[in-house]
C-alpha positions in Angstrom: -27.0 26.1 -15.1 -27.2 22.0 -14.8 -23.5 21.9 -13.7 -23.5 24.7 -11.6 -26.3 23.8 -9.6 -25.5 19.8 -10.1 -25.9 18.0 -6.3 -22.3 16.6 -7.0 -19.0 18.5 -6.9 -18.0 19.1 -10.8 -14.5 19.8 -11.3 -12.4 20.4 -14.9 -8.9 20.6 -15.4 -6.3 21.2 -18.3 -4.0 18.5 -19.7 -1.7 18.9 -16.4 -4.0 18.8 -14.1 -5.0 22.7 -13.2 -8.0 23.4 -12.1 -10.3 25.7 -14.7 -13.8 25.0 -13.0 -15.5 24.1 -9.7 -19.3 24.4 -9.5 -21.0 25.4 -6.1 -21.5 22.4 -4.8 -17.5 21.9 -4.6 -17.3 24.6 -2.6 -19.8 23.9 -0.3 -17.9 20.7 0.1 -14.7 21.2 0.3 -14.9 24.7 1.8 -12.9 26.6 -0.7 -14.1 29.6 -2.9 -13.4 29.3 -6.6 -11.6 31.7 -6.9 -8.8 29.5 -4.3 -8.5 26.6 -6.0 -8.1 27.9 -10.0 -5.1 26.9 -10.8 -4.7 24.1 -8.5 -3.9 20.7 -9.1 -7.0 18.5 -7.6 -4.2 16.8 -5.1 -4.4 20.2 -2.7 -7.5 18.1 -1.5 -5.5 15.2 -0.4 -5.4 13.7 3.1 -1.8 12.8 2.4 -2.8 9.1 3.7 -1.0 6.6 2.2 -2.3 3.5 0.0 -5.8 5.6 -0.6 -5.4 6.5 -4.4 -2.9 5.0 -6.5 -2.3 8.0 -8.6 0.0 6.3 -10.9 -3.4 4.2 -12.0 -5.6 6.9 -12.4 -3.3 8.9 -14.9 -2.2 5.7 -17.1 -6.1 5.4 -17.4 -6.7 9.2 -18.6 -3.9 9.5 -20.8 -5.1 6.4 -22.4 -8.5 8.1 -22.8 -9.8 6.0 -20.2 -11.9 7.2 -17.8 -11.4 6.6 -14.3 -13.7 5.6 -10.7 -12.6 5.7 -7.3 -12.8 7.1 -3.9 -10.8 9.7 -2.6 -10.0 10.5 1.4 -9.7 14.3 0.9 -9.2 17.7 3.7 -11.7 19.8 3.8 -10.4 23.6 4.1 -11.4 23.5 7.8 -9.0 20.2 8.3 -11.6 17.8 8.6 -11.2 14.8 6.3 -14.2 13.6 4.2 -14.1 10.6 1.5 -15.5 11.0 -2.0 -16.2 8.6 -4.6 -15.3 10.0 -8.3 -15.5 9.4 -11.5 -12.9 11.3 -14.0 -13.0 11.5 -17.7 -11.5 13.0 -20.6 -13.3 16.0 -22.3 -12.5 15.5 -26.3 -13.1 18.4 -28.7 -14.9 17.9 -32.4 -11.5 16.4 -33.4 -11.4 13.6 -30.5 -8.5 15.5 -29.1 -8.7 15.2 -25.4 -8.2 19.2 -24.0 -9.6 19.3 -20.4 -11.0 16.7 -18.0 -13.9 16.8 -16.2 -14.0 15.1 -12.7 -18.2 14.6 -11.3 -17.8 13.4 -6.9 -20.0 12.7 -4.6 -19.4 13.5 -1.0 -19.7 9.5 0.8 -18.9 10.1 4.2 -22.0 9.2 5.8 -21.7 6.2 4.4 -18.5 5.6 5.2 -19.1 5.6 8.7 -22.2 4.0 8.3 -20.2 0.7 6.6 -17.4 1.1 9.3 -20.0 0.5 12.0 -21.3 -2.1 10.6 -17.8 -3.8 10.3 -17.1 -2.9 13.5 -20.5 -4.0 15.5 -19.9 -7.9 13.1 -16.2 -7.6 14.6 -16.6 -6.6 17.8 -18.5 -7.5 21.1 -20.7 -4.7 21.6 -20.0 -4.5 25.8 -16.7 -4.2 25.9 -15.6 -3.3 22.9 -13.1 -6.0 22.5 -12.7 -8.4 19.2 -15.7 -11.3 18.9 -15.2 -14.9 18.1 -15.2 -14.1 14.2 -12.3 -11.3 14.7 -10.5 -13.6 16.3 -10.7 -16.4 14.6 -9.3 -14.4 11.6 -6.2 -13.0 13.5 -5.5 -16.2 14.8 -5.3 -18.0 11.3 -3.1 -15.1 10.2 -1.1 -15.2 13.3 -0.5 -19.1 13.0 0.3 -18.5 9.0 2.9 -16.1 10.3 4.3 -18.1 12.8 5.1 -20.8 10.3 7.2 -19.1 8.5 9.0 -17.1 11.1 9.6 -20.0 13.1 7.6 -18.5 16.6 5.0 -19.2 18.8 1.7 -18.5 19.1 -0.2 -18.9 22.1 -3.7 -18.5 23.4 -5.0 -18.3 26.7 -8.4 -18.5 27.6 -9.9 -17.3 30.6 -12.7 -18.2 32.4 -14.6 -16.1 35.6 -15.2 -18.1 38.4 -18.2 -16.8 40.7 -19.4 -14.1 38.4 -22.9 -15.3 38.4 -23.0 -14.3 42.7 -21.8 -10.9 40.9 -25.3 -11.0 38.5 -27.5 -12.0 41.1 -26.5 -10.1 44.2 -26.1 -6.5 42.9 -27.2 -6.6 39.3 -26.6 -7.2 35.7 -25.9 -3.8 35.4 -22.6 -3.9 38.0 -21.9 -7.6 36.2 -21.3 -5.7 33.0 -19.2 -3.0 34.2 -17.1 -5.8 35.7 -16.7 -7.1 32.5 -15.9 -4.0 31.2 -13.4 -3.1 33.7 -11.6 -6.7 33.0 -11.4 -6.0 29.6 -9.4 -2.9 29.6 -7.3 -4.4 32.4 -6.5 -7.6 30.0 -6.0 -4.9 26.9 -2.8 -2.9 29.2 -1.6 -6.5 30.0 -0.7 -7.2 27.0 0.9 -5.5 23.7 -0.8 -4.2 21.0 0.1 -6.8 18.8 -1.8 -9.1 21.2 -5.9 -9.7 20.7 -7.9 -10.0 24.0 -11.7 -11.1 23.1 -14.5 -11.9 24.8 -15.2 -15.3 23.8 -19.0 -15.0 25.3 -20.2 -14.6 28.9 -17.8 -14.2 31.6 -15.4 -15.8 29.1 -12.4 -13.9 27.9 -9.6 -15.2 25.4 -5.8 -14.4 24.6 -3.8 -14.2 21.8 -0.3 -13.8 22.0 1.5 -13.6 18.7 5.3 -13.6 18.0 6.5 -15.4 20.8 9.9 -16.2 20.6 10.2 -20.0 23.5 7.7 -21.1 25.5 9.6 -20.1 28.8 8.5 -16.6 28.1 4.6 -17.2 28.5 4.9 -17.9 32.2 5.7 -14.2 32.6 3.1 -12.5 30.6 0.3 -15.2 32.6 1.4 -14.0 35.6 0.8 -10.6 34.7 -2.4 -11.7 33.1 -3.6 -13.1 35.9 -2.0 -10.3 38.4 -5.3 -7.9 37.2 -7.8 -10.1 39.0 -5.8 -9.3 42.4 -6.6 -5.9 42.7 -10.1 -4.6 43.7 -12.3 -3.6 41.0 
C-alpha cells in the first residue's frame, strides 16, 4: 500500500529490463495504464533527444550492483515531454542475487523551467530579449579561442543611438522601449545565427560576428547593419 500510493513514480523491472510493476502515481505521470507498459523496456518513455542519458553508464553501474541517479527527459503518452530525476537500484533476493530492479522518479519539470528562467533572465536583457554583457562576454571568449585555432576573424561592432533620448522625452519611455525592441529584431535578421547581437545597456547595442574568413568581408555585413536604421520604424 506504501508503494502504490508513494508520491513518486515506482517502477520494477526483470534482469533485461521489462517492466513488472508501475504504481499509480506512474500512470498519472506518464499517462499510461499498467496494463500498457508491462512488458516494456523503461526506454518507451524516452524523448529520443540526444546526449540526455548515457545509457551505456547507467547499465555498467546496475550490472555491477551499483545503483544509479540521474534525470531523464521522457514523452508523456499525450506527446508532451517532461524531465524526471531517478534513482535505480538492484533488488537482491536472501541469496544477494540481483533478480529485478526497482526504479523510484520524481516528476522535476517545474523546476526545470523554473532553473531555465533563471539562466535565461542572468543571460539575457529582459527588454529585448537579446544576450546581456555576461552572455556575451562568454561567447566572445569562446569565439576568439576558436578563431585561434582556425585561423579566422572575429569582429565586434558596437553600436551606439544617436538622438534617442528626444525619442524618451517627446513621446514616452514606453514608445523608447518598443524602439529598442524593434532594433533588436532588425539587428538579429541582419546577421546569422551564428552571430550574437546584445544590448550592451541603454540605447547601446553590440555585434559579434564570428568565423569571418578577411577583413574585406565586414564592410558588407556593416552596411547591411547599418541599412536597418534607414527604414521607418
Amino acid at each position: 500500500l506504501a508503494v502504490e500510493q508513494s508520491p513518486t513514480s515506482v517502477v520494477i523491472t526483470d534482469l533485461e529490463g521489462k517492466i513488472e510493476y508501475v504504481n499509480a502515481h506512474f500512470t498519472e505521470v506518464s499517462g499510461y495504464e499498467a496494463a500498457e507498459v508491462l512488458g516494456q523496456n523503461p526506454r518507451m518513455l524516452s524523448s529520443g533527444k540526444d546526449n540526455v542519458v548515457d545509457y551505456q553508464q547507467l547499465w555498467s553501474h546496475l550490472l555491477a550492483g551499483e545503483e544509479w541517479q540521474g534525470e531523464f527527459l521522457n514523452k508523456h503518452k499525450s506527446g508532451r515531454l517532461f524531465w524526471e530525476r531517478a534513482l535505480i537500484s538492484p533488488l537482491r533476493d536472501d541469496q544477494g542475487q540481483i533478480t529485478h530492479y526497482v526504479g523510484i522518479k520524481e516528476d522535476i519539470t517545474s523546476q526545470k523551467h523554473y532553473e531555465r528562467e533563471l539562466e535565461y533572465q542572468a543571460t539575457h536583457d529582459a527588454l529585448t530579449g537579446l544576450a546581456n554583457r555576461a552572455l556575451l562576454k562568454d561567447r566572445l571568449e569562446q569565439a576568439i579561442h576558436y578563431a585561434q585555432r582556425s585561423k579566422r576573424i572575429v569582429a565586434v561592432a558596437l553600436l551606439d543611438l544617436d538622438r534617442f533620448k528626444v525619442i524618451n522625452d517627446t513621446l514616452g519611455h514606453a514608445s523608447g522601449d518598443e524602439l529598442l525592441c524593434q532594433i533588436a529584431e532588425r539587428l538579429k535578421q541582419a546577421v546569422r545565427e551564428t552571430d550574437t547581437v546584445a544590448r550592451f545597456g541603454g540605447d547601446e547595442f553590440m555585434v559579434l560576428l564570428t568565423e569571418v574568413a578577411a577583413a574585406r568581408d565586414l564592410r558588407q555585413v556593416m552596411e547591411k547593419i547599418l541599412g536597418i536604421f534607414s527604414q521607418p520604424y
